[in-house]
N, C-alpha and C positions, 0 to 999 in steps of 0.2 A: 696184325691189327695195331693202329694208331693208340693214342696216349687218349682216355675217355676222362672229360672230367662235369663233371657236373654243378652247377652255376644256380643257387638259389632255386632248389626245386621245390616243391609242393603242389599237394594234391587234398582237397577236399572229395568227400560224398556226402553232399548235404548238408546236414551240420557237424560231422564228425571229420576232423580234420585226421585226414589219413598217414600226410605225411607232411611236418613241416619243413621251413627254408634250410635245405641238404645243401651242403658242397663237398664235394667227393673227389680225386685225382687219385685215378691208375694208371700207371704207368704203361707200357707197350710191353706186352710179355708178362706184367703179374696179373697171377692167380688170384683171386681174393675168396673169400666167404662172409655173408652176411649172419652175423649169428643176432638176435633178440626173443625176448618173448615175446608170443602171440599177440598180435594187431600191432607190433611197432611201429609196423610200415615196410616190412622187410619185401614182402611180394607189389608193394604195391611200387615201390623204387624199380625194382627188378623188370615191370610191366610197364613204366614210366620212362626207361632205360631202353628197352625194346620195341616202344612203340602202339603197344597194347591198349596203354589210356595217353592223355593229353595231360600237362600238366595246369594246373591253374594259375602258376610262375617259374619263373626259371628256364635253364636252358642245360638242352644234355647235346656236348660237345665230341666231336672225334679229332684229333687232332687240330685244333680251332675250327672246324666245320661245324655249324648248328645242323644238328640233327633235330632238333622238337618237331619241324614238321613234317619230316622226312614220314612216310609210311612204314610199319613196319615191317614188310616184306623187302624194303630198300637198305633195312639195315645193318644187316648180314650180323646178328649177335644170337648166342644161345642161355638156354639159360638150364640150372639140376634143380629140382628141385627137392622138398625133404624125403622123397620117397627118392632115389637118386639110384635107384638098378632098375636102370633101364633094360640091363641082360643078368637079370636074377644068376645066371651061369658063373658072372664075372666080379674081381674085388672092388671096391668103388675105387680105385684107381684104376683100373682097365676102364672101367664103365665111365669115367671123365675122360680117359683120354682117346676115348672111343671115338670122339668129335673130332677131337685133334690130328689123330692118325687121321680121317678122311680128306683132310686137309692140306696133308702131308706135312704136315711140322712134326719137327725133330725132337727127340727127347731130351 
């Protein structure tokens, strides 16, 4: 995957500004983590990022390609969230790179 960077985002619900004007660059190949406390905005970025909601400005980029109006089933991104074992079996590093191996990326 391309270099994501993200271009004056934000999201309202209503009057509670959810997330304000974000700018973000990841590179191709970093891993990041979102850490904040509750109602930062942290899910609401990550579902902004994926296509889930629309933003009310800004632009979420893949390698200079706008993705904002792309669908989110177009946009081939996953996301952990804080409940993150998804195979209760396995260490949360098995269980992130669980994605990755289907994909066949290397370690």
């Amino acid at each position: 995957m391309g270099e994501l960077q993200l271009r004056g985002l934000a999201k309202r619900f209503g009057t509670v500004q959810a997330l304000r004007q974000t700018d973000l660059d990841i590179a191709a190949g970093q891993l990041i983590c979102l850490l904040g406390p509750s109602g930062c905005g942290k899910t609401t970025l990550l579902r902004l990022i994926a296509g889930l909601e629309t933003p009310d400005q800004g632009q979420v980029l893949l390698d200079g390609k706008d993705l904002t109006a792309t669908p989110a089933h177009q946009r081939n991104f996953g996301m952990v969230f804080q409940s993150l074992a998804l195979f209760p079996h396995l260490n949360v590093a098995d269980n992130i790179a669980y994605g990755l191996r289907l994909r066949g990326l290397d370690s």
